[in-house]
KOLTIBA-243298 format. One line per 2 residues: number of its first residue (from 0); their letters; for each residue z, y, x of N, C-alpha, C, O, CB. Coordinates in pm, whole numbers. Glycine has a CB too. Layout:
<recs>
NUM = A = Z,Y,X,Z,Y,X,Z,Y,X,Z,Y,X,Z,Y,X | ...
</recs>
This chain:
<recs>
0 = XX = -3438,4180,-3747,-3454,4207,-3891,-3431,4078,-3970,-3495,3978,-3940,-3595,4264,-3922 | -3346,4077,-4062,-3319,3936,-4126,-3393,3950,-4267,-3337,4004,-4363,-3143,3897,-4145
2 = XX = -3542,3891,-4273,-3652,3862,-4335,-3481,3767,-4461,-3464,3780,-4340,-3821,3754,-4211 | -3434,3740,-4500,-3372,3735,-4622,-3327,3847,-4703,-3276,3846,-4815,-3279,3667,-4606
4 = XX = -3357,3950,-4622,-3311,4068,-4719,-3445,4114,-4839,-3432,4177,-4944,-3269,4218,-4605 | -3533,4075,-4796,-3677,4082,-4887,-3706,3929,-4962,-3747,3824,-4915,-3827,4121,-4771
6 = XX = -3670,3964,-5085,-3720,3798,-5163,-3866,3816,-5213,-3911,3912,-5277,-3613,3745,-5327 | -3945,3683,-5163,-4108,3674,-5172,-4114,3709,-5358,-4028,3686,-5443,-4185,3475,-5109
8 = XX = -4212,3755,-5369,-4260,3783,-5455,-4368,3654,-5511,-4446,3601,-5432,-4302,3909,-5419 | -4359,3610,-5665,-4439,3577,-5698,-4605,3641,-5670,-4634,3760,-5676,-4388,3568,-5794
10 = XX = -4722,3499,-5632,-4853,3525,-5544,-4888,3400,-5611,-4845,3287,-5585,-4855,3538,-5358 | -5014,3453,-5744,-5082,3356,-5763,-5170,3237,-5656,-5202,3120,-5676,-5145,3418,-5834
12 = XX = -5188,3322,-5548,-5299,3264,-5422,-5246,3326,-5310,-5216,3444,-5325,-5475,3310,-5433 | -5228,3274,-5202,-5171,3333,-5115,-5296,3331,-5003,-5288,3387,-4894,-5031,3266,-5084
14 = XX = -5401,3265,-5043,-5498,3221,-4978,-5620,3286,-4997,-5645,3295,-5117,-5508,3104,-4998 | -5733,3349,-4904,-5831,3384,-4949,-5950,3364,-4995,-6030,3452,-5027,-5836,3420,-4915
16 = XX = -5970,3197,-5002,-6103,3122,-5012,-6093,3000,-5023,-5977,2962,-5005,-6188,3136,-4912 | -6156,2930,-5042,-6175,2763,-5073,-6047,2697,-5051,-6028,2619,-4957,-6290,2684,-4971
18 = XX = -5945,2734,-5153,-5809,2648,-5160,-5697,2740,-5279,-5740,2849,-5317,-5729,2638,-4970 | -5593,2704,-5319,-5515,2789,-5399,-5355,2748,-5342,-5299,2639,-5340,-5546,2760,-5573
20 = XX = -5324,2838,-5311,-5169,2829,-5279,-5110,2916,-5348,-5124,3035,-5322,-5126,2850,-5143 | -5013,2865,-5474,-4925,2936,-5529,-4812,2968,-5480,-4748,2872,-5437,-4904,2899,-5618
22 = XX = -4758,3084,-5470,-4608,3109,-5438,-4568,3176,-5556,-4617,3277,-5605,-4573,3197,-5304 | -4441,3086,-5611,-4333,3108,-5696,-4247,3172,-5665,-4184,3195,-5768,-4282,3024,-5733
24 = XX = -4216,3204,-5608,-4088,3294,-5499,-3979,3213,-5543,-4015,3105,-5589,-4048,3490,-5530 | -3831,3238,-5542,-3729,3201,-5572,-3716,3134,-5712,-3721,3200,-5816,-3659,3297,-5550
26 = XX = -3700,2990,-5708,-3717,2954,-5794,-3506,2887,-5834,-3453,2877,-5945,-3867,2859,-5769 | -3462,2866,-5737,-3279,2866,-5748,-3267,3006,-5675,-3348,3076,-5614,-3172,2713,-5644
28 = XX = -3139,3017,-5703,-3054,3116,-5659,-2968,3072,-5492,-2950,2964,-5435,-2945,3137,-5794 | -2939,3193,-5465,-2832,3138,-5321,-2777,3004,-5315,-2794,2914,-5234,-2691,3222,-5308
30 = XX = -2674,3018,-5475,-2537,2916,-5480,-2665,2823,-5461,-2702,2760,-5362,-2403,2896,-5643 | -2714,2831,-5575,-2811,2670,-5576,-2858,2593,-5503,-2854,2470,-5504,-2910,2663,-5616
32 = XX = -2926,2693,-5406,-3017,2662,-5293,-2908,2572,-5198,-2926,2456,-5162,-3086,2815,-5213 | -2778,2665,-5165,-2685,2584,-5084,-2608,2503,-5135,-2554,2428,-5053,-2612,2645,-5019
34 = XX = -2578,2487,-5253,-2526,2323,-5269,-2656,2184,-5283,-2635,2065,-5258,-2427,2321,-5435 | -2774,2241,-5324,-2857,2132,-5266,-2893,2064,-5189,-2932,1947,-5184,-2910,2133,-5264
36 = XX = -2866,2223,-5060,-2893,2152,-4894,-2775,2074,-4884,-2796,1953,-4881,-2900,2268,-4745 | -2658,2110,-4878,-2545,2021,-4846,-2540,1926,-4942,-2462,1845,-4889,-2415,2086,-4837
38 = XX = -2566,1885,-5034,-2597,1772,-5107,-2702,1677,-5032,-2666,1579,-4967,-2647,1818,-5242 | -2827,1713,-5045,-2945,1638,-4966,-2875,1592,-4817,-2861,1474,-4784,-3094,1755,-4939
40 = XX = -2844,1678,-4756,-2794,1646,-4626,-2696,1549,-4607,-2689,1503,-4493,-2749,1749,-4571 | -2627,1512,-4683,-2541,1412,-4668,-2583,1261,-4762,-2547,1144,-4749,-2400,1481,-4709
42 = XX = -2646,1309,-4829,-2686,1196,-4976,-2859,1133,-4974,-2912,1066,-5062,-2670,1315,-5162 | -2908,1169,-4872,-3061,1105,-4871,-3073,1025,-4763,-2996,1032,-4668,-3182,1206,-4862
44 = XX = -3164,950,-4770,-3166,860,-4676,-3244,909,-4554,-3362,876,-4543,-3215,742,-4730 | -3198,967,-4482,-3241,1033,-4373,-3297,899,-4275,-3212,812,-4254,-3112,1132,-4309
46 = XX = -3410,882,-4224,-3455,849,-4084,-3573,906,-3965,-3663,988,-3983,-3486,736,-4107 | -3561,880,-3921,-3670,927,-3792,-3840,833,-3792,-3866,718,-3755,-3569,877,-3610
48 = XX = -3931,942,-3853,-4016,877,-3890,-4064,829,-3758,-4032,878,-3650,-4099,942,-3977 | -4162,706,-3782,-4191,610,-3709,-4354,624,-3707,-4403,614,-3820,-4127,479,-3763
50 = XX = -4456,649,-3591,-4540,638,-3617,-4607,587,-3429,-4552,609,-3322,-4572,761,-3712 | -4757,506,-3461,-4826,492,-3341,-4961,565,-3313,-5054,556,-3393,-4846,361,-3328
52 = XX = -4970,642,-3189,-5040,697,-3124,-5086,715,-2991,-5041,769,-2890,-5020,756,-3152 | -5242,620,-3034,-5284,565,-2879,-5261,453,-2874,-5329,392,-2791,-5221,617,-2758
54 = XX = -5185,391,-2933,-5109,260,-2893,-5015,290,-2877,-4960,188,-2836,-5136,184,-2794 | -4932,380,-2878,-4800,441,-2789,-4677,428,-2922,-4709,447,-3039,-4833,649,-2720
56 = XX = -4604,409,-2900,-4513,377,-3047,-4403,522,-3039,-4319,535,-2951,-4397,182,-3038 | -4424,615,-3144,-4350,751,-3140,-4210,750,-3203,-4190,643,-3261,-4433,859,-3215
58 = XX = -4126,818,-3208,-4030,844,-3327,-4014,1049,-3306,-3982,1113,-3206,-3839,726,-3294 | -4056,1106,-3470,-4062,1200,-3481,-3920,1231,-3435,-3826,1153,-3417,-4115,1229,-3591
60 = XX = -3926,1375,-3419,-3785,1421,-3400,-3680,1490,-3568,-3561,1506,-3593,-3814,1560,-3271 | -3822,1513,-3650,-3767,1545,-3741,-3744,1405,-3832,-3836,1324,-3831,-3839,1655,-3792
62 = XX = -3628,1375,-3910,-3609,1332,-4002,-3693,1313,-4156,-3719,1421,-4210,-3525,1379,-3995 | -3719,1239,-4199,-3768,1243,-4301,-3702,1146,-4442,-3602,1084,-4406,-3893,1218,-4255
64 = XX = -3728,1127,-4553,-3694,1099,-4665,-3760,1029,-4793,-3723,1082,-4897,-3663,1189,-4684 | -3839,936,-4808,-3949,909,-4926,-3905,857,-5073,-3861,743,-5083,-4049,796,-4874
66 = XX = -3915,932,-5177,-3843,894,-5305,-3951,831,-5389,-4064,848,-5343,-3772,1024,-5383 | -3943,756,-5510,-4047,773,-5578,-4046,670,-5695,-3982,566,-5680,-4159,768,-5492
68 = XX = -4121,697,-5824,-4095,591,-5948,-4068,448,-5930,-4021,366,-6009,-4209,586,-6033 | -4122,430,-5767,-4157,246,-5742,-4135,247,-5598,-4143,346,-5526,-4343,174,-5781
70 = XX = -4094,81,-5549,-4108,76,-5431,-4244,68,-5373,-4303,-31,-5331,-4038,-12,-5398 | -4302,256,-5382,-4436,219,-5316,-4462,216,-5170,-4372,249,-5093,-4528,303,-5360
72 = XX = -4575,180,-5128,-4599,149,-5004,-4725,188,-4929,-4822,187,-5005,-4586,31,-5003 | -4748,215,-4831,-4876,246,-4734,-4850,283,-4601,-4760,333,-4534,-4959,358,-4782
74 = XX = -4987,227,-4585,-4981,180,-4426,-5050,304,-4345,-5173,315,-4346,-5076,20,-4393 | -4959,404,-4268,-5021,523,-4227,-4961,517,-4076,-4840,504,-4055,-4983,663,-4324
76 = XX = -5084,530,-3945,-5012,552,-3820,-4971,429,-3779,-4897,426,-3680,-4897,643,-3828 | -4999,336,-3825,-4975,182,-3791,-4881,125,-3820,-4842,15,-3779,-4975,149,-3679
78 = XX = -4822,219,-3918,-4663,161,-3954,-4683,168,-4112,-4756,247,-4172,-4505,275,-3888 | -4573,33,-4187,-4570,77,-4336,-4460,155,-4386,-4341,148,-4355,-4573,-34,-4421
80 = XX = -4525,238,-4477,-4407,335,-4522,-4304,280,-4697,-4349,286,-4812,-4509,512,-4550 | -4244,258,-4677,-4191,239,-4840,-4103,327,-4879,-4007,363,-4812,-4120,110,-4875
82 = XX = -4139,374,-5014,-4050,444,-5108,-3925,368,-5168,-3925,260,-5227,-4132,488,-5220 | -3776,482,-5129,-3681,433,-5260,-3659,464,-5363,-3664,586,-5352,-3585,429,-5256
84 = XX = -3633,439,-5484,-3615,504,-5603,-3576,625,-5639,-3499,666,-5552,-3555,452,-5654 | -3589,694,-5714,-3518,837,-5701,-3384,885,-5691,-3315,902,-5792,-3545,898,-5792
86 = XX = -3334,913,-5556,-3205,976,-5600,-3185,1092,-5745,-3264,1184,-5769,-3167,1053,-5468 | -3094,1069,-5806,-3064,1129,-5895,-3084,1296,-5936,-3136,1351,-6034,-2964,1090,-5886
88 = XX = -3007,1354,-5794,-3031,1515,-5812,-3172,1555,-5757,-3200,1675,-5761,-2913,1607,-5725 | -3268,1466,-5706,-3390,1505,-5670,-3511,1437,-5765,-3634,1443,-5751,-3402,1470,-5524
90 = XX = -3427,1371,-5868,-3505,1351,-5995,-3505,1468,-6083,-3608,1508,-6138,-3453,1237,-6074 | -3374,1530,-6098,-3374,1607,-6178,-3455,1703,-6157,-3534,1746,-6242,-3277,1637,-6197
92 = XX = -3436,1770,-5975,-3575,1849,-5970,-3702,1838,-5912,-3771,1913,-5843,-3558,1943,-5931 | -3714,1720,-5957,-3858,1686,-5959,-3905,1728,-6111,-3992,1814,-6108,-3885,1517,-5922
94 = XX = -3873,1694,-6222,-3862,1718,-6352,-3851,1899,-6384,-3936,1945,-6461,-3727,1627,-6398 | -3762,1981,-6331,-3828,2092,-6306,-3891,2155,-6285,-3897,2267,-6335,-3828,2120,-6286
96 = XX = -3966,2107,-6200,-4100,2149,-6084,-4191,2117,-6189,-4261,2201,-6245,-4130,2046,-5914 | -4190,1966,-6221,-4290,1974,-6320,-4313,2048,-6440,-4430,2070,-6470,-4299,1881,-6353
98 = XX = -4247,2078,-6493,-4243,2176,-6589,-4314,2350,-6571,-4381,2421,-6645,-4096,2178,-6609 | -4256,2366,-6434,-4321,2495,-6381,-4409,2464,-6384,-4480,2491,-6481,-4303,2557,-6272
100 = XX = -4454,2394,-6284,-4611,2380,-6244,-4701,2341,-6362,-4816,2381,-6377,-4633,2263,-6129 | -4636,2261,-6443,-4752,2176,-6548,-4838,2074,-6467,-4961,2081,-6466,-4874,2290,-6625
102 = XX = -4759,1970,-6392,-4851,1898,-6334,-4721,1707,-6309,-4599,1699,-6298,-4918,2019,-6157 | -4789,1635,-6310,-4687,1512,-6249,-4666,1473,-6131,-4764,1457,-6059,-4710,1401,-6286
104 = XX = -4560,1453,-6090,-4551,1361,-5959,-4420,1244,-5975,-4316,1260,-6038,-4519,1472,-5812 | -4463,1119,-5894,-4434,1063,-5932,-4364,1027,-5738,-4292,928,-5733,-4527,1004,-6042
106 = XX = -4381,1083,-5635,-4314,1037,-5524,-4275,1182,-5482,-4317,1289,-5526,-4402,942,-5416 | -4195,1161,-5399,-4115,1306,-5316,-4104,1271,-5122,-4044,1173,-5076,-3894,1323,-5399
108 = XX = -4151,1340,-5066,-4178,1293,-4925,-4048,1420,-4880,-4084,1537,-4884,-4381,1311,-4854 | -3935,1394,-4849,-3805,1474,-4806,-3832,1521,-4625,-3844,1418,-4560,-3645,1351,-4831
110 = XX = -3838,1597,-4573,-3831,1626,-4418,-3678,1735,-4406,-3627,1825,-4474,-4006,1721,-4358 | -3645,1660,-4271,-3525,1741,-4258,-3537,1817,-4074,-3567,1738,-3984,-3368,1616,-4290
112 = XX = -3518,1933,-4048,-3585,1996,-3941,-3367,2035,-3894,-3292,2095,-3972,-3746,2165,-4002 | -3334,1993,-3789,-3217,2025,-3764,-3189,2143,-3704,-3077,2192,-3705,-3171,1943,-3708
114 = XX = -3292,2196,-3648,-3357,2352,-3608,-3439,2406,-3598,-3521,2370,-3682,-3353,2398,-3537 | -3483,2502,-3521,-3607,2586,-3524,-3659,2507,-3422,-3777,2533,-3398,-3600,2751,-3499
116 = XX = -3618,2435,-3367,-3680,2360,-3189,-3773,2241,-3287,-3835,2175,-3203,-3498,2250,-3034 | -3795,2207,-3377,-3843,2108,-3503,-3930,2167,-3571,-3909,2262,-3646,-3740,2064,-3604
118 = XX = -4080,2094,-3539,-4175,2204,-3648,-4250,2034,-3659,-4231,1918,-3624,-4303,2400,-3560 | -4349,2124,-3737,-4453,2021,-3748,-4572,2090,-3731,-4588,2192,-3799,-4454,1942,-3876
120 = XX = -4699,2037,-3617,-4825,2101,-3593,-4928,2035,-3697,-4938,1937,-3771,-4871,2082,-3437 | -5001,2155,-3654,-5152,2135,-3756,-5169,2030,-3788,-5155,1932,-3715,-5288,2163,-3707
122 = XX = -5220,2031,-3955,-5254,1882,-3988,-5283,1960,-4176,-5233,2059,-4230,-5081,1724,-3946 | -5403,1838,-4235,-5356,1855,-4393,-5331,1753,-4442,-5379,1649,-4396,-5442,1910,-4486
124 = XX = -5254,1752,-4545,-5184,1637,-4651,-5290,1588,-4712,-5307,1624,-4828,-5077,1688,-4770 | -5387,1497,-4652,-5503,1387,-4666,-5541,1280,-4678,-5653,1232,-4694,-5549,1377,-4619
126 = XX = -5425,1232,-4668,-5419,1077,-4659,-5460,1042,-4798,-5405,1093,-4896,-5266,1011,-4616 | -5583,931,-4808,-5613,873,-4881,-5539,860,-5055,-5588,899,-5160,-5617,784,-4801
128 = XX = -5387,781,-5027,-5304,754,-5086,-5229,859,-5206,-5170,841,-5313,-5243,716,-4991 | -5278,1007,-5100,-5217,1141,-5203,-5338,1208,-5251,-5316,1295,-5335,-5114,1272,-5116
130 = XX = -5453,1191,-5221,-5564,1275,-5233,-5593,1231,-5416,-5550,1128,-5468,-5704,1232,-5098 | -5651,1308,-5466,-5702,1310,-5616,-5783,1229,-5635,-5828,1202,-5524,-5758,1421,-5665
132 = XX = -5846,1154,-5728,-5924,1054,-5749,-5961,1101,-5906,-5889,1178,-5970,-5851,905,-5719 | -6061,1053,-5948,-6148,996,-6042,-6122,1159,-6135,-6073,1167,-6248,-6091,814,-6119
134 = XX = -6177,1297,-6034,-6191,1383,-6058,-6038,1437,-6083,-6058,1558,-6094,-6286,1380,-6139 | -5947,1424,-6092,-5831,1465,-6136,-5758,1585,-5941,-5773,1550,-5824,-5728,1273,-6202
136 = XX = -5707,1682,-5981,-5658,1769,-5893,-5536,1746,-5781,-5420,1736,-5820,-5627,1861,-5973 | -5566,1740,-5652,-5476,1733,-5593,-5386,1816,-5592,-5399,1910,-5514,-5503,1715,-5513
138 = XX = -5277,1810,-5670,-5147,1917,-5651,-5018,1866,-5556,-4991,1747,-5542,-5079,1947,-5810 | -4944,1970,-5496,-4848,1916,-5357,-4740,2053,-5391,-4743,2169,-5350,-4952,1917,-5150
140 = XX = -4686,2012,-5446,-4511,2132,-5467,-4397,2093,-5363,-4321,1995,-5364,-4405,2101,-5654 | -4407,2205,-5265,-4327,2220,-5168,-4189,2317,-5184,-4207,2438,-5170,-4411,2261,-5072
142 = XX = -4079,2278,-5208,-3969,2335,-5205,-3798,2380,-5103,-3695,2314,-5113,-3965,2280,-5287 | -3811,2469,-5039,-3771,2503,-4922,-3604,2505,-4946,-3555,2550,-5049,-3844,2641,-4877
144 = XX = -3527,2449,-4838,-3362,2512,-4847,-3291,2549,-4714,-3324,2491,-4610,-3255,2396,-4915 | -3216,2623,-4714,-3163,2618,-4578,-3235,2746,-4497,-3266,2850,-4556,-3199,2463,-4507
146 = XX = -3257,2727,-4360,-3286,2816,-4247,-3443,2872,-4304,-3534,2790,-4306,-3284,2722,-4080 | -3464,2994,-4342,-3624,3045,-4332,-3702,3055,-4231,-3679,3122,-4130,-3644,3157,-4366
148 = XX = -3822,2971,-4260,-3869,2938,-4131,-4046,2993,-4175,-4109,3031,-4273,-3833,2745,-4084 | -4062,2973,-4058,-4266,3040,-4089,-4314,2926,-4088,-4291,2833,-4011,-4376,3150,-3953
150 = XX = -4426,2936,-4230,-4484,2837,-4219,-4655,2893,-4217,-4682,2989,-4290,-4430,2740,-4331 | -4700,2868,-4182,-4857,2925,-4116,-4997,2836,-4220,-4966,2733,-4279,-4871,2856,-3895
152 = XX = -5117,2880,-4230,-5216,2805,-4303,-5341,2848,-4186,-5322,2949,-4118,-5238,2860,-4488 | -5430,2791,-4172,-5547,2795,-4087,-5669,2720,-4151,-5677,2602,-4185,-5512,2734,-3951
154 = XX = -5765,2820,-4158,-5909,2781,-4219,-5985,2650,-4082,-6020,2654,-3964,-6029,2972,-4234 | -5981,2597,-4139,-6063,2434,-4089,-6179,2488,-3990,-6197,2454,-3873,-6158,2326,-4250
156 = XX = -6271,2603,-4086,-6426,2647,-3959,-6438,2787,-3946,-6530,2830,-3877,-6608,2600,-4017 | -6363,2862,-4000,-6340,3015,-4044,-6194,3050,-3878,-6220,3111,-3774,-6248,3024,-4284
158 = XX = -6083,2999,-3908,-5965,2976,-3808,-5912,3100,-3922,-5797,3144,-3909,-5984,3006,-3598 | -5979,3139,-4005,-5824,3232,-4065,-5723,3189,-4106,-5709,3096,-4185,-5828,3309,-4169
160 = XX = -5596,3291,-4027,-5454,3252,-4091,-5397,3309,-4173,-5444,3419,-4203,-5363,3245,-4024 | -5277,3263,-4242,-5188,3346,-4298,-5084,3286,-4314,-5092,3172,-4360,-5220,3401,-4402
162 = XX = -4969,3337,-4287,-4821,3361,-4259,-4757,3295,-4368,-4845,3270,-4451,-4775,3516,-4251 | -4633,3249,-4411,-4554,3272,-4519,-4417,3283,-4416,-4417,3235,-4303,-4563,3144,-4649
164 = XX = -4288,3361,-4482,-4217,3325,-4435,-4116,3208,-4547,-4035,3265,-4619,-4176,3442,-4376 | -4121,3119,-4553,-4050,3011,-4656,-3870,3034,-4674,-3798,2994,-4583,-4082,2837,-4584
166 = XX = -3828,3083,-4762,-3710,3117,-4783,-3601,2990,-4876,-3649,2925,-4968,-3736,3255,-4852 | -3504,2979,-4847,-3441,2864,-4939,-3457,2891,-5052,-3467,3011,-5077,-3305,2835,-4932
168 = XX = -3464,2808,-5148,-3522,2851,-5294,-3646,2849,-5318,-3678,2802,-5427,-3495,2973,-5333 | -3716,2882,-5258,-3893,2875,-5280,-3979,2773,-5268,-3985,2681,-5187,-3962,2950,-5197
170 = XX = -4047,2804,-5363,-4150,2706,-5443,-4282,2764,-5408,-4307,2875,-5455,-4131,2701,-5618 | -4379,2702,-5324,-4509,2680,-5324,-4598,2584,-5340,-4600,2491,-5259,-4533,2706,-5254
172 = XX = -4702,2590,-5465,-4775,2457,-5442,-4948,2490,-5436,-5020,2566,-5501,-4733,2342,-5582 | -4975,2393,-5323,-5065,2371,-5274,-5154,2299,-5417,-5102,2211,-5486,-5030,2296,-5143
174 = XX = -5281,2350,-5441,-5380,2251,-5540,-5507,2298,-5491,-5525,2389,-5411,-5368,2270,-5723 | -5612,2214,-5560,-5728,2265,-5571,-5808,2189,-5421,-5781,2073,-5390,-5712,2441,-5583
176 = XX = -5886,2256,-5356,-5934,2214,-5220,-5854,2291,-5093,-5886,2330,-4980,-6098,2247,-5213 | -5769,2290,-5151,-5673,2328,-5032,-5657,2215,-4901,-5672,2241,-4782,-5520,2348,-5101
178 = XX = -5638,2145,-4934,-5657,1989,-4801,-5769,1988,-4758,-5751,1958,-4640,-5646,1820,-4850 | -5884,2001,-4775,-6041,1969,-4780,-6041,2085,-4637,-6051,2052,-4519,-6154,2019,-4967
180 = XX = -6021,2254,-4702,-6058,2349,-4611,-5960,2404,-4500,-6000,2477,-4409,-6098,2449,-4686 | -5818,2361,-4516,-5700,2441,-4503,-5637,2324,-4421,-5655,2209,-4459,-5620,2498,-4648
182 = XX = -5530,2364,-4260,-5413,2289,-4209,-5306,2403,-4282,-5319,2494,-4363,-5406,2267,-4016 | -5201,2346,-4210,-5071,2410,-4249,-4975,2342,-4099,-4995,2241,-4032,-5009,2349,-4440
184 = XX = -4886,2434,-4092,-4799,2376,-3979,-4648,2474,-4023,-4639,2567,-4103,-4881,2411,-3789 | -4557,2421,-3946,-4399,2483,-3940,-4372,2499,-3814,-4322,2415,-3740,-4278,2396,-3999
186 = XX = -4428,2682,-3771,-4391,2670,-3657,-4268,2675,-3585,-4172,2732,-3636,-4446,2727,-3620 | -4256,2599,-3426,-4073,2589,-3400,-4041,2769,-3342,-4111,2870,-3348,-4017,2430,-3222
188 = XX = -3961,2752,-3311,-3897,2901,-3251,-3729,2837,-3202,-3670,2733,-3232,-3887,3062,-3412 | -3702,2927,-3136,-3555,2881,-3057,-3449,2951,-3153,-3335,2905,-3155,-3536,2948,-2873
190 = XX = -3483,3060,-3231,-3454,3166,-3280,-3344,3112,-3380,-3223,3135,-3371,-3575,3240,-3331 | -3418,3025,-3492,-3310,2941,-3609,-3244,2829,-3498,-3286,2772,-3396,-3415,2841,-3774
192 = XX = -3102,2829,-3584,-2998,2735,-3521,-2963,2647,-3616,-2897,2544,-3598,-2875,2799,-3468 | -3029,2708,-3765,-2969,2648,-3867,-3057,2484,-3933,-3167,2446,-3893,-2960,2778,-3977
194 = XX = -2995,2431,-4010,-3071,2309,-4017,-3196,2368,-4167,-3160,2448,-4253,-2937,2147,-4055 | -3329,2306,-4163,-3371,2374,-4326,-3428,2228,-4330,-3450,2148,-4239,-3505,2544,-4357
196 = XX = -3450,2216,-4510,-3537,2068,-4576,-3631,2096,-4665,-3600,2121,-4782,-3448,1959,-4661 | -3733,2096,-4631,-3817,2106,-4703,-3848,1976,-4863,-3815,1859,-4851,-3911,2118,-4593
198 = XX = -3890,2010,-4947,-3904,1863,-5017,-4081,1862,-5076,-4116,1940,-5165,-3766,1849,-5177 | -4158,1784,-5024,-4309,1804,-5061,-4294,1699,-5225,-4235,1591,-5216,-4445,1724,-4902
200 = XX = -4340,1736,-5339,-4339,1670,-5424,-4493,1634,-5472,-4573,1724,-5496,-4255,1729,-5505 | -4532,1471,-5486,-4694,1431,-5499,-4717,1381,-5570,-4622,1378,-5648,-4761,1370,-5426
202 = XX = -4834,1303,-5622,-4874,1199,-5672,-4909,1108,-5589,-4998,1141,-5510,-4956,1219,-5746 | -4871,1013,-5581,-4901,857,-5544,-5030,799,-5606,-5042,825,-5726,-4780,762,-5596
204 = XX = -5128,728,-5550,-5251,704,-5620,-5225,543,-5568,-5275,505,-5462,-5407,805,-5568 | -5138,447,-5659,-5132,325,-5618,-5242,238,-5640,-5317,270,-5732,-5032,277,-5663
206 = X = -5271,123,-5568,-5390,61,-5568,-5412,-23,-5664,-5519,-83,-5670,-5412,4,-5466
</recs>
């Protein structure tokens, strides 16, 4: 069954309790969606994130991408991370997003998955550096292109899940205590052959 023949429906909450996940559904069209991926794909600075565990020195398999107002910086996993300035067409929709959402961000964390054999396991977007401060809301706008892939949510002490299937074009953002109660993962499957990029858009809380 090719889950692209059904486009997600706008879902104020996709979530049932202590967190808010908006789904926007299609926020570009086909054309759009695919000249972005093939744009991004050739025009970002793609590398293989770098991280240590255990002592053990890793390199992810997926690719990743960090944009942002400044060359910012932090030290996560034993390695430092620095931001480059904004590429141009991922300024522009960053500036979109904001507008939907009604919210700012000022960095863009790019991941590039070359297939379905490429996920990322449980974990929430916690790190110190993105988390909300001095009462103000953690918001995280995630925007999908390319191969539709499942992306999954799991309650922290509850274990409830729920599904999305993430379609190119779609816009979900994470706010509220969603990090606090909630993982999230991209699970792999052998199934997609195709490459997809997700783009997480944040706030930076520089020191």
């Amino acid at each position: 069954m090719n889950l692209d023949l059904f486009q997600p429906e706008e879902n104020e909450n996709v979530l049932p309790y202590d967190g808010i996940v908006k789904d926007y559904g299609l926020i570009l069209n086909d054309e759009q969606s695919q000249k972005y991926l093939n744009y991004f794909l050739q025009h970002l600075a793609w590398q293989q994130d770098e991280v240590f565990i255990l002592g053990q020195y890793h390199q992810t398999e997926r690719k990743v991408a960090w944009y942002g107002d400044e060359h910012y910086q932090y030290r996560y996993s034993g390695m430092v991370k620095q931001a480059q300035i904004w590429q141009p067409a991922l300024f522009r929709l960053k500036q979109h997003i904001e507008k939907l959402v009604g919210h700012p961000f000022n960095t863009c964390l790019a991941n590039l998955y070359d297939d379905g054999t490429q996920g990322m396991g449980w974990h929430s977007d916690d790190e110190p550096v993105f988390m909300a401060e001095r009462g103000l809301e953690t918001v995280i706008a995630s925007l999908s292109f390319g191969a539709t892939r499942k992306f999954s949510f799991k309650h922290k002490t509850t274990a409830a899940k729920v599904d999305l299937q993430l379609q190119r074009g779609q816009l979900i953002v994470m706010r509220g205590q969603t990090q606090q109660y909630w993982k999230h993962c991209l699970a792999k499957t052998t199934k997609v052959l195709q490459p997809r990029i997700n783009l997480t858009f944040r706030y930076f809380y520089a020191n």
